[in-house]
C-alpha positions in Angstrom: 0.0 0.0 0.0 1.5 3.4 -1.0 0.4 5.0 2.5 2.4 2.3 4.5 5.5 3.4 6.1 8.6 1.3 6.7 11.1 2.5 8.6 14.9 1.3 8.5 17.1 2.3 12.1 20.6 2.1 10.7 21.1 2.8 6.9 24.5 0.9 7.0 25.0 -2.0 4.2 22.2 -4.2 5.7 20.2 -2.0 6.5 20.0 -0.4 2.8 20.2 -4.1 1.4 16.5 -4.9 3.3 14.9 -1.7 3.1 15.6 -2.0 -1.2 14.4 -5.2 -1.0 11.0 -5.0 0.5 10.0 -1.1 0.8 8.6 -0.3 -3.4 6.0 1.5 -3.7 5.7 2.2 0.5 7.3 5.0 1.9 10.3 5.0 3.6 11.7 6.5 6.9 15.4 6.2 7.0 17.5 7.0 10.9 20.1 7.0 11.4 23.4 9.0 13.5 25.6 9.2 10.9 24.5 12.3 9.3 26.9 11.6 6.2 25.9 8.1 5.6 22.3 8.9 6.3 22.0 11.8 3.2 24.3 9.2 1.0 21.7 7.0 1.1 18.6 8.6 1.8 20.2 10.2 -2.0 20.8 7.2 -3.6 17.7 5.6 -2.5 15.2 8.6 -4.3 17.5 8.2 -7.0 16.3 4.9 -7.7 12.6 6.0 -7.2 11.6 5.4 -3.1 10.1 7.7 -1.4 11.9 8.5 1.0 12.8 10.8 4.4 15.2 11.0 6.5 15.6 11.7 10.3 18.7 12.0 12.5 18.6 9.4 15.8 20.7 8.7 18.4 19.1 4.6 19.8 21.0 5.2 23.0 18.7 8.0 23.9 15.3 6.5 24.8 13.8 9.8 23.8 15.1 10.6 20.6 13.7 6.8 19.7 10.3 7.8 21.0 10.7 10.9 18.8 11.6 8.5 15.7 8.5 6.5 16.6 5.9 9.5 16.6 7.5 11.0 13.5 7.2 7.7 12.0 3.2 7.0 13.1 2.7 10.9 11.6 3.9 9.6 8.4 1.1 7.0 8.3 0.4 3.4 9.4 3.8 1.8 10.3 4.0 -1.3 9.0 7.7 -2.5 8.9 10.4 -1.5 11.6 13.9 -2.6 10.1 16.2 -2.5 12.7 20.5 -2.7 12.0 21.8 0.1 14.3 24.7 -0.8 16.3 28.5 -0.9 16.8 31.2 -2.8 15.9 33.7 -4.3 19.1 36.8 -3.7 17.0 36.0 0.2 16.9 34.1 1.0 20.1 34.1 0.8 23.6 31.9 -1.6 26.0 29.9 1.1 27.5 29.5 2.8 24.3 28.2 -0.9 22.7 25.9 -2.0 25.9 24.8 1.7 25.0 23.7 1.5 21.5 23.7 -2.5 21.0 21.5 -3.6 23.9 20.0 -0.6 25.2 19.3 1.3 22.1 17.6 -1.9 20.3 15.6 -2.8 23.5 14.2 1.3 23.2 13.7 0.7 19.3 11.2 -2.4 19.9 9.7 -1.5 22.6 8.8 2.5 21.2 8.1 1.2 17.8 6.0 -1.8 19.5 3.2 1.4 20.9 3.2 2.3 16.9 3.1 -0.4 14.7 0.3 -1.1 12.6 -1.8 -4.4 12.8 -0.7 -7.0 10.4 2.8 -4.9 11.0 6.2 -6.8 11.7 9.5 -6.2 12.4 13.2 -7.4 12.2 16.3 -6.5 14.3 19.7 -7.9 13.4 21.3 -9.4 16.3 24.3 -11.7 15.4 25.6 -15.4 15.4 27.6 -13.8 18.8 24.8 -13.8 20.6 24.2 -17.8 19.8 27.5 -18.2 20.7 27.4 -16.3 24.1 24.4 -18.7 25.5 26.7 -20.8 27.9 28.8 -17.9 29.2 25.2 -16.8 30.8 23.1 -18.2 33.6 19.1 -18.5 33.4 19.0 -15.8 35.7 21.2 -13.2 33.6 19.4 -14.7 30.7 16.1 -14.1 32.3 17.2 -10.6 33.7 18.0 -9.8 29.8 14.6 -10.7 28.4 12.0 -9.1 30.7 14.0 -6.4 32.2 13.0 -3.1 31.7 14.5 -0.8 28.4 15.3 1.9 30.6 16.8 -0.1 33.4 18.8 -2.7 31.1 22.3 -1.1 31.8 21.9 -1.4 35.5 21.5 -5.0 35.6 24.8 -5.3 37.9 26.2 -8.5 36.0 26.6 -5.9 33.1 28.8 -3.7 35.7 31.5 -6.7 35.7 33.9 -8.3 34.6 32.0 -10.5 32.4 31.7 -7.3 30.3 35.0 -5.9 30.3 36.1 -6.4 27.1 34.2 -4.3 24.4 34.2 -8.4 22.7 32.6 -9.4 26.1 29.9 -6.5 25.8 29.1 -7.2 22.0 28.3 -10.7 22.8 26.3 -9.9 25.5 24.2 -7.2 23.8 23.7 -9.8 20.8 22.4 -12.1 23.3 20.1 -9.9 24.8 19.1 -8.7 21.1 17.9 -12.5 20.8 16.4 -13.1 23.8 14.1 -9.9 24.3 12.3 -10.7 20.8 10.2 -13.6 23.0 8.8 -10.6 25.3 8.3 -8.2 23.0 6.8 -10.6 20.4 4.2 -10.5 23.0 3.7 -6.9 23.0 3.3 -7.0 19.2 1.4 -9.7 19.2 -1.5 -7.5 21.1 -1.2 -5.3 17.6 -1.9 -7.6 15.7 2.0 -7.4 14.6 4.9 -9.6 14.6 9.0 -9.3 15.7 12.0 -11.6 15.0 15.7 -11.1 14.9 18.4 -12.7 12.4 21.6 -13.3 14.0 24.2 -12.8 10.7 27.5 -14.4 10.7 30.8 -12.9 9.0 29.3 -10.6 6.3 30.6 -8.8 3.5 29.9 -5.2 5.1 31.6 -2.7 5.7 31.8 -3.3 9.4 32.4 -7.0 8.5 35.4 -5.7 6.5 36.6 -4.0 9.0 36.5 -6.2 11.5 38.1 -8.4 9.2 41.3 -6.6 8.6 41.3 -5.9 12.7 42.8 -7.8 15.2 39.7 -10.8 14.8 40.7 -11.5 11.7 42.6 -14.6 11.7 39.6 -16.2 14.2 37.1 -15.0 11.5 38.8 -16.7 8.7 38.8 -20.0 10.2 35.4 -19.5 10.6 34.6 -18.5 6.9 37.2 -21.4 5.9 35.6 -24.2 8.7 32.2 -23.5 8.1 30.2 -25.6 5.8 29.2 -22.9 3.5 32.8 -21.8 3.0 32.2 -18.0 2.3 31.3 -15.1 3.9 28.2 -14.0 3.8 26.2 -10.8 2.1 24.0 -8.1 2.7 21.5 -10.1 -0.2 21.9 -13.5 1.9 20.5 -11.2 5.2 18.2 -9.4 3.0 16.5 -12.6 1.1 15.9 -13.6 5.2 14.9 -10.4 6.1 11.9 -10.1 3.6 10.9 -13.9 4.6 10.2 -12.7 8.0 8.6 -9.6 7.5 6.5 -10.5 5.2 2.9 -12.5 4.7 4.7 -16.5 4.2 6.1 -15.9 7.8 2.5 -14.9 9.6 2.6 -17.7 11.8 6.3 -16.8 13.0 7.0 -14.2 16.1 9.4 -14.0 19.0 12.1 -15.8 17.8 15.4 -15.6 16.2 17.1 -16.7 12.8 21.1 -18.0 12.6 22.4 -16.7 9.3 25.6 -17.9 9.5 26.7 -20.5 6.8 26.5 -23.2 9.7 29.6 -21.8 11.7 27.9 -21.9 14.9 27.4 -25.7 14.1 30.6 -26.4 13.1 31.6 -24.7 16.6 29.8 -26.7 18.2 30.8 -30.1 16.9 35.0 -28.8 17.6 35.5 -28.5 13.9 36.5 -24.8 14.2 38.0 -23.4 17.4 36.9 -20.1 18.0 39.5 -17.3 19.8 38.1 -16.2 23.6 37.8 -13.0 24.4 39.5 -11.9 27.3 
């Protein structure tokens, strides 16, 4: 429907990649805090005929999400939330990721949630660290991360020790918490009438993923391209293609639940065939 709005929280490669994929003939609503990246593509995208505007947000401030969210209802009904905002470990600090990784996403769902049309979904990338950061957690921290407050997420004390040290340590965490929450907010939806998942990518060809590539990861990421059965990294099309599954009409009956996009690394992981590096 031309009135429908679909609104994309982090215009990176992913990000761009899904909203292309699924948002013809709807408008768009593209946020991001990158003020550069956000014209580049907000540009590019009107180029190619979307309709398109833009809005400056920062996910780590509760407000300026609820801001995004009203702005986005004004628009019309809102019936996609894409969400890819978040920070790489190689570049950023832990405070700065349990920030915009788990807080920010947690404000995202939840504000977006109060606004999204019936018949409505949504997708947030998480990542294969999350999967992979299971057994480092108790059920209580695990529980704590799913059905604690948005606001009151980063004073969960286990997040104020040493088990997020390491911006590594907080990345994995976050990507965890990414996962987990989409079972309790699914229920908010779900009152709606509206759906949410997350898609936990492996190694993709992104930007970021290039980066973090060339960084001091590196060598652990390439055995896990080379060890996995797929054998490659992955690409923005690959999380797209999964994306548009899960937001659109074949996947009504799925909600509150996430999807491993990783070429089957995390198996191979877990049957000793690669040996990942521990972060410290």
């Amino acid at each position: 429907m031309p009135d429908e709005v679909i609104v994309t929280v982090g215009v990176g490669g992913m990000g761009s990649a899904i909203t292309r994929r699924v948002a013809s003939g709807s408008r768009v609503l593209l946020a991001d805090y990158d003020q550069e990246l956000l014209a580049r593509v907000h540009a590019e995208l009107e180029g190619d005929g979307y309709q398109v505007t833009s809005a400056v947000v920062d996910v780590s401030s509760h407000g300026s999400v609820t801001d995004l969210a009203q702005s986005a209802a004004d628009l019309g009904p809102v019936s996609h939330l894409i969400h890819t905002a978040g920070l790489s470990a190689a570049k950023s600090g832990a405070a700065a990721i349990l920030k915009v990784d788990l807080a920010g996403v947690a404000f995202s769902v939840e504000e977006f949630g109060k606004v999204i049309a019936p018949g409505g979904s949504g997708v947030v990338i998480a990542s294969m660290a999350g999967t992979l950061a299971a057994p480092r957690l108790t059920p209580e921290m695990e529980r704590a991360l799913t059905l604690t407050r948005a606001d009151e997420l980063l004073s969960l004390p286990f997040l104020n020790s040493d088990l997020v040290r390491a911006p590594t340590d907080a990345y994995l965490v976050s990507k965890r918490a990414n996962q987990l929450r989409m079972a309790a907010a699914a229920l908010a939806w779900g009152r709606r009438g509206a759906r949410i998942n997350s898609i936990s990518p492996g190694i993709i060809s992104t930007p970021q993923g290039r980066d973090e590539l060339a960084g001091d990861s590196g060598a652990s990421m390439r055995r896990m391209i080379d060890g996995s059965p797929a054998g490659r990294m992955g690409t923005s099309g690959d999380i797209a293609a999964a994306a548009a599954f899960l937001l659109g009409p074949d996947a009504d009956f799925i909600t509150g639940t996430d999807l491993l996009i990783d070429g089957g690394a995390a198996a191979a992981i877990r049957l000793g065939a690669i040996q990942p590096t521990q972060s410290r």
